[in-house]
Every structure is written in C-alpha cells, then in structure tokens.
N, CA, C and O of each residue as an XYZ file, in Angstrom:
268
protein
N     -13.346      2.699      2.699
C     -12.823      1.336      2.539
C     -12.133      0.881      3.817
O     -12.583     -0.162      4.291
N     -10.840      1.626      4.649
C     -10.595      1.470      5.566
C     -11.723      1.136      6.502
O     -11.797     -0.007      6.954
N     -12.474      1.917      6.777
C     -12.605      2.002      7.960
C     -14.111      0.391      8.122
O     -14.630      0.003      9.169
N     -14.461     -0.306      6.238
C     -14.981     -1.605      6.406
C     -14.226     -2.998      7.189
O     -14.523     -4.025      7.799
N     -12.884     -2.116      6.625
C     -11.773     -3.449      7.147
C     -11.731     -3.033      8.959
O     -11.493     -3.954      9.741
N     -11.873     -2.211      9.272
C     -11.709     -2.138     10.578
C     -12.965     -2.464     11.483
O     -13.118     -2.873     12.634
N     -13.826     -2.082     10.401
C     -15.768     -2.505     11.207
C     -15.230     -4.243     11.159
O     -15.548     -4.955     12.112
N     -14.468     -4.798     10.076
C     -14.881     -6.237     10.493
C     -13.884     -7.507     11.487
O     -13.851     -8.735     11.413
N     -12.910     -6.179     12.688
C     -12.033     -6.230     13.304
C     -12.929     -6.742     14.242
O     -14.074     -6.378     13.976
N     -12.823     -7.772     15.698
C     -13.553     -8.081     16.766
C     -12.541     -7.130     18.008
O     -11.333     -7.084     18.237
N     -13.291     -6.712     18.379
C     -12.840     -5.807     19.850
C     -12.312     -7.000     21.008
O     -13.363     -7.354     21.543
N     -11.450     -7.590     21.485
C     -11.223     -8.686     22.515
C     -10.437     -8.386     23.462
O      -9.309     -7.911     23.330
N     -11.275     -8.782     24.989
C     -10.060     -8.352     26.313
C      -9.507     -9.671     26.146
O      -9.987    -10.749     25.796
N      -7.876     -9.116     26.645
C      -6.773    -10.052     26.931
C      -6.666    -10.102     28.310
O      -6.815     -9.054     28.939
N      -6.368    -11.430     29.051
C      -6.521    -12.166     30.427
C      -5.028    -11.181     30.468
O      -4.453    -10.872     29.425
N      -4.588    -10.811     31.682
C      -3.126    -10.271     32.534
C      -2.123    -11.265     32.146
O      -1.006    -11.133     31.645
N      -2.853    -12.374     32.531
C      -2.479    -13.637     32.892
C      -1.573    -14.125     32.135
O      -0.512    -14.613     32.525
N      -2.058    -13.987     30.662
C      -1.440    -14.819     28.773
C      -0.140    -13.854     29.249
O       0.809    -14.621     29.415
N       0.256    -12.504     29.524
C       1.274    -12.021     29.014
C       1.265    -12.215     27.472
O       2.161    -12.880     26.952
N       0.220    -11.618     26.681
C       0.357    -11.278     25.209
C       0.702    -10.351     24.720
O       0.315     -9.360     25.339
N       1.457    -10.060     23.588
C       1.757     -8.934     23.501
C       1.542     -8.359     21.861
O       1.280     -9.086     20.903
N       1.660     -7.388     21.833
C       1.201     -6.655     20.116
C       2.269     -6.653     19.342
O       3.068     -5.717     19.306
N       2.357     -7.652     18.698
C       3.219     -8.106     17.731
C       4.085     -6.874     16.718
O       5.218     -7.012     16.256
N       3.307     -5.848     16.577
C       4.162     -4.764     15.894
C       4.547     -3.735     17.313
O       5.682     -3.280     17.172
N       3.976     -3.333     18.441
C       4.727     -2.507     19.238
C       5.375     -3.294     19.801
O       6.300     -2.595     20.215
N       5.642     -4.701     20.265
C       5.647     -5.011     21.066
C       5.097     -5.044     22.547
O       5.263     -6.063     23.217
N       4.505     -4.047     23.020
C       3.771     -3.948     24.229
C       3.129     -5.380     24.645
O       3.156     -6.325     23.856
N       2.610     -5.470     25.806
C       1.469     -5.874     26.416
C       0.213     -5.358     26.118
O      -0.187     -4.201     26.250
N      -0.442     -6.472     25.645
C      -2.445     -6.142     25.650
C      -2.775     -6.182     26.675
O      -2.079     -6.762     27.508
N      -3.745     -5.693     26.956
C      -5.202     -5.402     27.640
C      -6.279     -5.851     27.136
O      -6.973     -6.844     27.354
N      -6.362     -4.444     25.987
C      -7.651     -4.722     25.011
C      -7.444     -4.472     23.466
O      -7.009     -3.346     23.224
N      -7.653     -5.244     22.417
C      -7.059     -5.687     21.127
C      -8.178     -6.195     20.542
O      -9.205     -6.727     20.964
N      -7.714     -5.888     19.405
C      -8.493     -6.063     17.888
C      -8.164     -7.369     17.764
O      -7.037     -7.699     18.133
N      -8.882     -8.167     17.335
C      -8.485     -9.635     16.846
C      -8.458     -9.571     15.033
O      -9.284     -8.982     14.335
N      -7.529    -10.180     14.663
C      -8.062    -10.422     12.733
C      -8.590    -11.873     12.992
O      -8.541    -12.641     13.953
N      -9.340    -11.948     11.190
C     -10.267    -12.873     11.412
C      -9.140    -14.120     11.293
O      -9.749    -15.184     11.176
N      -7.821    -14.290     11.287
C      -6.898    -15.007     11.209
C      -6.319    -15.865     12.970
O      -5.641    -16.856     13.242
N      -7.062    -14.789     13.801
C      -6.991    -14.738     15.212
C      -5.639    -14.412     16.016
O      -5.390    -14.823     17.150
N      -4.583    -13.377     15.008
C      -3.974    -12.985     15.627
C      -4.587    -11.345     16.106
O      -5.498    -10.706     15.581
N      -3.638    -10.943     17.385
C      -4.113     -9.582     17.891
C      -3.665     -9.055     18.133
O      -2.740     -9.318     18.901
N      -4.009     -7.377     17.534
C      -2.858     -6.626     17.858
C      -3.658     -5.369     18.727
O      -4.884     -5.452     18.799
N      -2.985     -4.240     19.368
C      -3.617     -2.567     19.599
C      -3.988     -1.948     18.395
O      -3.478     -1.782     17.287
N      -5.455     -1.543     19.184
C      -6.244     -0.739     17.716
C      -5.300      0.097     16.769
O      -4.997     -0.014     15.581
N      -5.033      0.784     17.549
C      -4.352      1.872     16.939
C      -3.278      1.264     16.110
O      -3.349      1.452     14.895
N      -2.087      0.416     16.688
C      -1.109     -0.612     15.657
C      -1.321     -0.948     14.562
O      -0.652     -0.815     13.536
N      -3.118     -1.803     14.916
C      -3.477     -2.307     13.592
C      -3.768     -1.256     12.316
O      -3.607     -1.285     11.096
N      -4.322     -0.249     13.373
C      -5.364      0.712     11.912
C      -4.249      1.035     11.370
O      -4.254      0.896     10.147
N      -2.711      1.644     12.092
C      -1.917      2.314     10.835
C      -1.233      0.698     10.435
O      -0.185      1.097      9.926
N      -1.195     -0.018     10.390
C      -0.728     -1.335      9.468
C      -1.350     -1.102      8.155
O      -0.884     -0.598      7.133
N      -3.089     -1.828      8.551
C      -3.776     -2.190      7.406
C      -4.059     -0.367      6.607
O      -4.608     -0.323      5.506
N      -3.699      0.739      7.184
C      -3.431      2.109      6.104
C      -2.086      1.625      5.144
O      -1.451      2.373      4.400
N      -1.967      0.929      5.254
C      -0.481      0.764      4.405
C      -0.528     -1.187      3.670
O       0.003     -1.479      2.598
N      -1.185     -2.094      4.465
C      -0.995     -3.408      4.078
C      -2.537     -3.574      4.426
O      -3.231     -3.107      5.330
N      -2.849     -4.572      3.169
C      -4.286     -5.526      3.579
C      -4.179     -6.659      4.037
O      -5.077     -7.485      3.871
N      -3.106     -6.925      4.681
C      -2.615     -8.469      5.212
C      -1.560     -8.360      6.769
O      -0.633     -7.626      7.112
N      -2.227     -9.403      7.348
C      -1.848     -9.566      8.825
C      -0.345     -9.578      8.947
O       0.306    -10.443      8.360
N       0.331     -8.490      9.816
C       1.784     -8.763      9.900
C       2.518    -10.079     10.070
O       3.687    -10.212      9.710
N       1.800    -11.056     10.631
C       2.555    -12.233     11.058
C       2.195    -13.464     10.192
O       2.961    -14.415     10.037
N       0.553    -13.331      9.457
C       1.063    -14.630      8.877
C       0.220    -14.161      7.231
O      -0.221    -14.954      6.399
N       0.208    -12.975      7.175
C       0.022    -12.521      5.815
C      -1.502    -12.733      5.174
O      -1.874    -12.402      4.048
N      -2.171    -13.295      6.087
C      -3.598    -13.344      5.752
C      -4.491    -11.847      5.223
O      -4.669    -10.764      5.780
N      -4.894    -12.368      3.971
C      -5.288    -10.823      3.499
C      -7.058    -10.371      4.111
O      -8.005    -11.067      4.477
N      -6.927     -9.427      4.025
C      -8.039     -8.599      4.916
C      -9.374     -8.839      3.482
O      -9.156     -8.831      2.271
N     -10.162     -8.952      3.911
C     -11.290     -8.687      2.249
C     -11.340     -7.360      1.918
O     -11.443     -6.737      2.974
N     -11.315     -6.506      0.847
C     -11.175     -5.201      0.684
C     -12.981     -5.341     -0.055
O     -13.560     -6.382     -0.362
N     -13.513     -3.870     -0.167
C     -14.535     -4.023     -0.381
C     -14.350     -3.584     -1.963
O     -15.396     -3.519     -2.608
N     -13.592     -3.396     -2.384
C     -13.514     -3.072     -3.869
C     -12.911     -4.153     -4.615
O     -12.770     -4.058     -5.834
C-alpha cells in the first residue's frame, strides 16, 4: 500500500535559486518528491510522514490509499 502512495509521488529538481526548503526537516531541496497537492518535501521526510499520515503536512490533502 505504501509504497502505491509513493509510486504516485513526482520526483522534481529544485532551482538553488527558490531557496526552498522541506517543510518537515526544514533543510534546503535539491531534489524532492512533489504531492499531487504541489507541495514538496525530501524523499525520505515524506516516506516516514505518509508511514504514519495519508495527508500532506501543510495543507492536509489526503493521499488516495488503495484500499
């Protein structure tokens, strides 16, 4: 089940430039998962989120679960 919600994650480089950053580490991106909500976080951030929540940290948009 996880790992449908993560197949339907988009892989996206971040410009230097934006200074964006991953909303749960805080860090700076590079390269980030987008939700289909179009916020973005680090793979890794996201996967242990959605192990615990089916919905985007920031604006609660729920993930489709396949069950």
């Amino acid at each position: 089940e996880d790992s449908s919600i993560m197949s339907s994650l988009k892989r996206v480089a971040v410009d230097s430039d934006q200074n964006i950053s991953c909303s749960i580490c805080l860090e700076d991106l590079e390269e980030a998962l987008s939700m289909p909500c179009s916020h973005v976080y680090h793979g890794d951030c996201i996967k242990k989120w959605l192990s615990i929540s089916h919905y985007c940290p920031l604006c609660r948009f729920e993930m489709p679960t396949t069950n």
